[in-house]
C-alpha positions as CSV (number, residue, x, y, z in Angstrom):
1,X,0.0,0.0,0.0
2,X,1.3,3.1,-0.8
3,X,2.6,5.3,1.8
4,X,2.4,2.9,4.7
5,X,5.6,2.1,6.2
6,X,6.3,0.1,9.8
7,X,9.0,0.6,11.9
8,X,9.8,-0.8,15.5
9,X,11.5,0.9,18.0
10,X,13.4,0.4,21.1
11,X,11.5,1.4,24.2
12,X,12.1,0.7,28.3
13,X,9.3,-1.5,28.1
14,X,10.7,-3.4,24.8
15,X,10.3,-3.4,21.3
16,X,7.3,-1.7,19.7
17,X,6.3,-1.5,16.3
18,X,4.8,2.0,14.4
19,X,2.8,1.9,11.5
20,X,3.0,5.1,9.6
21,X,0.0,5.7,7.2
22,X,1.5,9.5,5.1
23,X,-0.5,12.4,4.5
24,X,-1.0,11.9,1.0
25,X,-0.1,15.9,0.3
26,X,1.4,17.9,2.4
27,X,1.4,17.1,6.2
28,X,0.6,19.7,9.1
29,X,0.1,16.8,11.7
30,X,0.8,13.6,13.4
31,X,-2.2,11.6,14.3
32,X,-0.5,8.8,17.1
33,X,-2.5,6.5,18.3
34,X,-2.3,3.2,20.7
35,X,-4.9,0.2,20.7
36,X,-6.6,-1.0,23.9
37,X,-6.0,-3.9,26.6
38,X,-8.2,-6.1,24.6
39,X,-6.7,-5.7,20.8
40,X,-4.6,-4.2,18.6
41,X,-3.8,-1.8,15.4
42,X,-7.0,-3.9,13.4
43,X,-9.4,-2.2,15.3
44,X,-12.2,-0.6,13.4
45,X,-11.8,2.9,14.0
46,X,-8.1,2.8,14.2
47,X,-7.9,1.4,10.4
48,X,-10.8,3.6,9.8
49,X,-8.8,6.8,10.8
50,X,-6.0,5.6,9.1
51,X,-7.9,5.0,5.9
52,X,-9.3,8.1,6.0
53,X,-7.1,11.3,7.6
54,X,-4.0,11.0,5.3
55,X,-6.1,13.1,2.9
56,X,-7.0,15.5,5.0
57,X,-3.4,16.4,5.7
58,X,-2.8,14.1,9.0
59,X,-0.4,11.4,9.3
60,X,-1.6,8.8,10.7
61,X,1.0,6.6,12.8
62,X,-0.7,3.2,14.7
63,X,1.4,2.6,17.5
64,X,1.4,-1.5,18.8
65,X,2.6,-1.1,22.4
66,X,5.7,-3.7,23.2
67,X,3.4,-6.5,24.9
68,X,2.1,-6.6,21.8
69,X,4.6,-6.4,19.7
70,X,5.9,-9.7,22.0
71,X,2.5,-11.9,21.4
72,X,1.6,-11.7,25.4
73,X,-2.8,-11.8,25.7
74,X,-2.6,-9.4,28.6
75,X,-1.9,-6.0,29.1
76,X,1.0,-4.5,32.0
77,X,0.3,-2.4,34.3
78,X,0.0,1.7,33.4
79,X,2.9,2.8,34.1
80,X,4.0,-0.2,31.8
81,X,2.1,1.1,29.1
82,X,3.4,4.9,29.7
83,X,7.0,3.8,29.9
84,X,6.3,2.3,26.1
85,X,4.5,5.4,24.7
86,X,7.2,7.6,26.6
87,X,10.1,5.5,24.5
88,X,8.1,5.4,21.2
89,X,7.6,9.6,21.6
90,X,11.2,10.1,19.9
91,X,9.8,8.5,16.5
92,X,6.6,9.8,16.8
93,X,8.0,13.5,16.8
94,X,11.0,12.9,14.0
95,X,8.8,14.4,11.1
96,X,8.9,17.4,12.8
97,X,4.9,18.0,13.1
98,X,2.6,18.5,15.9
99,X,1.8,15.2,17.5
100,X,-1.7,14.7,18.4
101,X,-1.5,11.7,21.0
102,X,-4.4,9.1,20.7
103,X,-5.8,5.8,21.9
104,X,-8.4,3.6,22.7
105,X,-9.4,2.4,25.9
106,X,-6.8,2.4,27.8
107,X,-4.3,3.5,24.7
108,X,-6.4,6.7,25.6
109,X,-6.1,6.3,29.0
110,X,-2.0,6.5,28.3
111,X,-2.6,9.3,26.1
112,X,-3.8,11.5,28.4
113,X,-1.5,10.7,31.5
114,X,1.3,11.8,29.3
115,X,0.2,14.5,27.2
116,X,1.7,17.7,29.3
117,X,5.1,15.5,30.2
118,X,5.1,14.9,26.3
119,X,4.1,18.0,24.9
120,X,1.2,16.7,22.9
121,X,-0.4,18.9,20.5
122,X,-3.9,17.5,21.7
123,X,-5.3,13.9,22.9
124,X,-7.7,11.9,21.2
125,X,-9.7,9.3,23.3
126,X,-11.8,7.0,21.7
127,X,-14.0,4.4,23.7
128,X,-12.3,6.3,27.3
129,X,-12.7,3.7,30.3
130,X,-13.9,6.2,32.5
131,X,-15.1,3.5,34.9
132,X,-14.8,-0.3,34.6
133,X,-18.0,-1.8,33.7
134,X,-20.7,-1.4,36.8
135,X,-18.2,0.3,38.8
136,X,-18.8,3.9,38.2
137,X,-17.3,4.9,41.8
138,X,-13.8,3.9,40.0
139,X,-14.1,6.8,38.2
140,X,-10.8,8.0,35.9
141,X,-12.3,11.2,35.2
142,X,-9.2,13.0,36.5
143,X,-6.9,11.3,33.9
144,X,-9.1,12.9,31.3
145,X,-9.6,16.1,33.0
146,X,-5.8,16.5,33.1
147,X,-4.3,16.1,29.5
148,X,-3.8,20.4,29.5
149,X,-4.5,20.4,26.1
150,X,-7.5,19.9,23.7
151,X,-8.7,17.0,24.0
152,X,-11.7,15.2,22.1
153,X,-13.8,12.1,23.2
154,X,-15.3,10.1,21.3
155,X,-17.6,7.8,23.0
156,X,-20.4,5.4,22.5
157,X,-23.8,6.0,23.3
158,X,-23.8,2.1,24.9
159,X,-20.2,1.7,26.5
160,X,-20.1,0.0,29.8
161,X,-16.8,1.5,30.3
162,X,-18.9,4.9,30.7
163,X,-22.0,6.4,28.7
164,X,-21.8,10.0,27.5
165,X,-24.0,11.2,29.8
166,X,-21.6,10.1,32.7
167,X,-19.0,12.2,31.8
168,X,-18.0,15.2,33.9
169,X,-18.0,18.8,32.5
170,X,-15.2,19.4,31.7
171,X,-12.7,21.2,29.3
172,X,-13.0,18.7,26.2
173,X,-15.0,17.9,23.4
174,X,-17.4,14.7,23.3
175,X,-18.7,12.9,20.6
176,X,-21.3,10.1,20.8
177,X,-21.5,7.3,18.7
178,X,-25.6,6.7,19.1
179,X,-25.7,2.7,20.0
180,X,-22.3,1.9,20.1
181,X,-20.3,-0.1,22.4
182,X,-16.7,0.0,23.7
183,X,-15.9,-0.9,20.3
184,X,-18.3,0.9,18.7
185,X,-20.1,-1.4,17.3
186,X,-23.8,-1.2,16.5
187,X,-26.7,-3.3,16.6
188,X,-28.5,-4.2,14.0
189,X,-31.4,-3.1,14.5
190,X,-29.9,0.4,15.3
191,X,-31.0,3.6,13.6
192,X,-27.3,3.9,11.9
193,X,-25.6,1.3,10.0
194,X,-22.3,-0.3,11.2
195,X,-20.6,2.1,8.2
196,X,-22.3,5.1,9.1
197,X,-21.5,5.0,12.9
198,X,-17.7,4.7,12.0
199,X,-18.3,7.3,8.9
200,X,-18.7,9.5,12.2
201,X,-16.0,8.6,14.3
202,X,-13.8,9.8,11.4
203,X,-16.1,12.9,10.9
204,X,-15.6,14.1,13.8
205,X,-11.7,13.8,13.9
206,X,-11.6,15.4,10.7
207,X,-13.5,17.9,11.3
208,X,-11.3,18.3,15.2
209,X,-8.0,18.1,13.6
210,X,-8.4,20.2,10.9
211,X,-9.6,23.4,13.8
212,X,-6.1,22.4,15.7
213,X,-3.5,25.4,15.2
């Protein structure tokens, strides 16, 4: 495929791979972004955003977090995961653009721990655990409310991992995903189609990136 390019990189936490999808004309962005605790890169929206943002001026760069990288089925602990992401930064910011750090679950959940330390251009959460399922006194709402820079959340209307309307107010931007799950996906008997509800997951970042300075 043209313009897609993987690299791996040496990181505290081990090897991790990048997956850089280019900006198909000229670039004014880095769009990073991690996968969750329960899958990788081959998520929908993450190969949907990649698909999609390169012609909108955003490179898109899927980041597959050492334990993955490795083959292990579970996830390390957090400050694992930020160790990873902090070692993976250096690659991330070579092109020289603004890096808008990303993730899902709790690749958003890293994203916005480190976004000041980084210097992040913005954070992009998609499916945020803001609570595990049935436990909202868990709440992670001051991860979120921390990043110090803008930050959008894309959420679905369904997620046990939090529901839009749980969120606090709060100095982001949330998007719902009417019906969807952690994963955003939809039922079938749901007033949008499986294609439309991920036609505006990458709306909406389009849309977000393209008002970053």
């Amino acid at each position: 495929m043209a313009g897609v390019t993987s690299e791996t990189v040496e990181t505290d936490a081990g090897t991790a791979r990048v997956t850089w999808h280019r900006a198909t004309g000229k670039a004014r962005l880095v769009l990073a972004v991690g996968h969750g605790a329960g899958g990788g890169i081959e998520a929908r929206d993450l190969r949907a955003l990649a698909a999609v943002l390169p012609a909108h001026g955003v490179t898109v760069a899927l980041v597959e977090q050492p334990w993955r990288v490795a083959g292990r089925k579970v996830a390390p602990a957090p400050r694992t995961l930020d160790a990873g992401w902090r070692g993976i930064w250096p690659a991330l910011t070579a092109p020289g653009l603004p890096v808008v750090s990303g993730g899902r679950s709790a690749g958003a959940r890293v994203a916005c721990r480190t976004a000041t330390e980084l210097g992040a251009h913005a954070v992009l959460a998609l499916g945020f655990p803001l609570h595990p399922p049935g436990r909202p006194d868990r709440s992670r709402a001051g991860e979120l409310l921390g990043t110090g820079v803008p930050t959008l959340v894309v959420q679905g209307g369904n997620d046990p991992f939090g529901r839009p309307g749980e969120f606090p107010e709060g100095p982001y931007e949330l998007v719902e995903v009417p019906h969807g799950d952690h994963g955003f996906a939809v039922p079938k008997r749901a007033a949008l189609t499986q294609d439309e509800a991920v036609a505006l997951i990458t709306g909406a970042v389009v849309r977000w990136t393209g008002s970053l300075g």
